[in-house]
VEXKOLZA-120338 format. One record per residue: residue in one letter; y, z, x of N, C-alpha, C in turn. Coordinates in pm, whole numbers, plus 32768, in hexadecimal, padded with zeros to 4 digits. Example, Ala and Ser with C-alpha at 12.3 -4.5 7.8 and 13.67 -1.06 7.14 Angstrom:
A,7DC7,830C,8527,7E3E,830C,84CE,7EB6,830C,8528
S,7F1F,82C4,8505,7F96,82CA,8557,8003,8313,850A
END
This chain:
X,12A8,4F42,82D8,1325,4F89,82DA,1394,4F27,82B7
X,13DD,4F6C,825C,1456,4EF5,8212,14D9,4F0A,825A
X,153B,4EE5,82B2,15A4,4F0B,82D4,15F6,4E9E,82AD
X,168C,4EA9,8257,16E0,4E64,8231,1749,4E79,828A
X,1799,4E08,82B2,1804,4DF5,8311,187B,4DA9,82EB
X,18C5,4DD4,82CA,18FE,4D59,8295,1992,4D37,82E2
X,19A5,4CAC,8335,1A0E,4C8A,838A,1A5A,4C35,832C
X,1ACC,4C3F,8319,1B27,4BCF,82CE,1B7B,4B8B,832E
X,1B8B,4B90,83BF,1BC4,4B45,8414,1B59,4B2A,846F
X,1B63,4A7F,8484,1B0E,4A34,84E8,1AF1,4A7D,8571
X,1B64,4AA1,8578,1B9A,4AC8,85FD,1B48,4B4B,863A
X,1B1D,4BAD,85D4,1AE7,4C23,8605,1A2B,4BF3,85F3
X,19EF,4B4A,85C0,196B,4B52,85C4,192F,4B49,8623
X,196A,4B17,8698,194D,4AFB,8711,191D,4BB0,8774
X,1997,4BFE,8749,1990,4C8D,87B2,18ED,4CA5,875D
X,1912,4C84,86DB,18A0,4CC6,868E,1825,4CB5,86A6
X,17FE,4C2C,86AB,1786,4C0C,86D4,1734,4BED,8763
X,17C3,4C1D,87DC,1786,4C3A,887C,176D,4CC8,8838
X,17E5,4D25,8800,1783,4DAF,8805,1716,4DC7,87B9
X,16E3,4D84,8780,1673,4D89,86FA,15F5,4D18,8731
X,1609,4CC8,878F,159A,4C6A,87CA,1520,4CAF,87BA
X,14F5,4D18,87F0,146C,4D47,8804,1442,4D47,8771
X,14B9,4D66,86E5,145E,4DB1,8685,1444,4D32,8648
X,1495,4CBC,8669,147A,4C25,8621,13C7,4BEC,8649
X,136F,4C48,864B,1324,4C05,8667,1274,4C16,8609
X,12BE,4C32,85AD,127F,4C21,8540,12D0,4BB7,84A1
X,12B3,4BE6,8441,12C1,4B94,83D0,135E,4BD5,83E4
X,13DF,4B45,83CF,1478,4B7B,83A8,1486,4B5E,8339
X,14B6,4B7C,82AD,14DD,4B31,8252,1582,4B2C,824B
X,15AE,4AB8,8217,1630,4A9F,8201,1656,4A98,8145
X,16A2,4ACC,813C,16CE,4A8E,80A5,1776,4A7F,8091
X,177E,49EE,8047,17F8,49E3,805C,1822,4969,8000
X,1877,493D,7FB7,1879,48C5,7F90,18AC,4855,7FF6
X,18B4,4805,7FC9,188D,4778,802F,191A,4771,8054
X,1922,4757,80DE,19A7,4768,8113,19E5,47D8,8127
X,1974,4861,8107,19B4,48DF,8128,1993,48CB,81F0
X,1924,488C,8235,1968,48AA,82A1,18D4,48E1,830E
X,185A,48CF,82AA,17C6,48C6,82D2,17CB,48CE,8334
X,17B7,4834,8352,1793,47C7,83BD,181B,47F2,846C
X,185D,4829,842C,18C2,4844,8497,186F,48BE,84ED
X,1867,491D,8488,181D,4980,84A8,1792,4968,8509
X,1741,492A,84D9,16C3,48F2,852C,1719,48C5,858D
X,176A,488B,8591,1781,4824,8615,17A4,4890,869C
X,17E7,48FA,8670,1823,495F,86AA,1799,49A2,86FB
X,174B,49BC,86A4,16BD,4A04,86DD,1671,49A9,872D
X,1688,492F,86F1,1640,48B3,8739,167C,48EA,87EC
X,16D4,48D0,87E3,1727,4909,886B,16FC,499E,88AF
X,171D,49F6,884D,16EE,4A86,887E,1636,4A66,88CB
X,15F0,4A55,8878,156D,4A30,888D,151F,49EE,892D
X,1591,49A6,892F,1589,4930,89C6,159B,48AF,89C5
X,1585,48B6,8919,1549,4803,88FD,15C5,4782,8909
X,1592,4731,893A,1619,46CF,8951,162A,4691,88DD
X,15D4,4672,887F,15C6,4649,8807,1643,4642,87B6
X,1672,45D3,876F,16DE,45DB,86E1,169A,4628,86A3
X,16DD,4673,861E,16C7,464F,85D3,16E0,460A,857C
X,1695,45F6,84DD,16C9,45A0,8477,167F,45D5,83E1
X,16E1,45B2,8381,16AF,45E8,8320,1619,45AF,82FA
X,15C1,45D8,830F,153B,45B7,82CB,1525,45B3,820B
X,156C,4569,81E3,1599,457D,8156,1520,4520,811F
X,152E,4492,8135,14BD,4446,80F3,1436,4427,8150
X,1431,446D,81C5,13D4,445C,822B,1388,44EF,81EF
X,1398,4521,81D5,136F,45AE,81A8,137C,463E,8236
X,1357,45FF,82AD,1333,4655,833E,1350,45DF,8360
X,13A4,4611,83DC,13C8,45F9,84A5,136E,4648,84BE
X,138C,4604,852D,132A,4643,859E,13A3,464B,860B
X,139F,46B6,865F,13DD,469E,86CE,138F,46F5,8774
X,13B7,46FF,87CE,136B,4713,882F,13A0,476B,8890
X,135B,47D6,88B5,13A1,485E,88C3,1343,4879,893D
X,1392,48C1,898F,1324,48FA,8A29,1299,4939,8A0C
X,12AD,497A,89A7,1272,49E7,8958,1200,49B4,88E9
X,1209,4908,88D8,11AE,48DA,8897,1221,4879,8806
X,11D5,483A,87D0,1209,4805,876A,127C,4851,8719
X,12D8,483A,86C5,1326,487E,8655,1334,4814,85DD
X,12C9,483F,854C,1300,47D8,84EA,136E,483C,8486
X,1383,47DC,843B,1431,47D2,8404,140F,4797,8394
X,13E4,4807,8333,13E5,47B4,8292,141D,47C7,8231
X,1438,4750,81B7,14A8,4783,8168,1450,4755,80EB
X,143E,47BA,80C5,13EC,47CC,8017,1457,47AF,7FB5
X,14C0,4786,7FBC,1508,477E,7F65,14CC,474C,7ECD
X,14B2,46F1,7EFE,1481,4655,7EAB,13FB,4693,7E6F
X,13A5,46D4,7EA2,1328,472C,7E63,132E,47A2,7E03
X,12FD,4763,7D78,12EE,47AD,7D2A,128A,4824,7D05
X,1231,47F6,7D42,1188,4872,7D32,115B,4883,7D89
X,1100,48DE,7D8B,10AB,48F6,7E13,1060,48BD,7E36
X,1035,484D,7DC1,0FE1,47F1,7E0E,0FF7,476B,7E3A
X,1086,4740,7E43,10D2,46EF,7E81,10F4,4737,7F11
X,10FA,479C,7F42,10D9,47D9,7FC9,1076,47CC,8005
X,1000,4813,7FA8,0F93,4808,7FD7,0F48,4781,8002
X,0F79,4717,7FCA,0F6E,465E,7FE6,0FB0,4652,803A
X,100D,4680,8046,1064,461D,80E8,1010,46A5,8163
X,0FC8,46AF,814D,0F68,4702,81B3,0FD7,479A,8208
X,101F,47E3,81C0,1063,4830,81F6,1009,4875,823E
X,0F91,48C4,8233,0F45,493A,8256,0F0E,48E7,82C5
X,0F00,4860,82C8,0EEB,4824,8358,0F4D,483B,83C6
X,0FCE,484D,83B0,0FED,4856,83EE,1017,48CD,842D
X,1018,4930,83C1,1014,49C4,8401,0FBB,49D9,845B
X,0F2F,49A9,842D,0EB2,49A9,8461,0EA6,4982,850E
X,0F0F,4910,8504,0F24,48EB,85A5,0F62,4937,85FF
X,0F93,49A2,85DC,0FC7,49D6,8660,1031,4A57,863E
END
């Protein structure tokens, strides 16, 4: 199921993602250009979630990891990936696979 949301103030991602916690718990995607404001976003849910965790842009690390009551939360930024099989090498489906 695809649902688009779109917040243009920081300020309302936070209400957004305590009221939206439960549905964050599958695959989120973000799209945005760099400095639109990602990583703010995660950080916000990072919070909603439980997790004490920063976040940080995972730009040349590819995935964070961060640590949630609820079990792990990774944080990846495909930017930099051109094909599917530059995904499929940094082991993405492993990590779906985990949890």
């Amino acid at each position: 199921m695809e649902e688009v949301h779109i917040l243009s103030d920081p300020s309302d991602w936070l209400q957004w993602a305590t009221d939206h916690a439960a549905a964050l718990s599958g695959v989120v995607a973000l799209r945005g250009e760099m400095g639109a404001g990602k990583t703010t976003a995660v950080s916000y849910w990072l919070r909603a979630l439980g997790s004490m965790d920063r976040a940080s842009s995972p730009t040349f690390a590819l995935v964070n990891e961060y640590e949630a009551p609820d079990g792990p939360i990774y944080h990846f930024d495909l930017h930099r990936l051109d094909r599917p099989s530059e995904v499929a090498a940094m082991g993405f489906e492993d990590y779906l696979d985990s949890g």
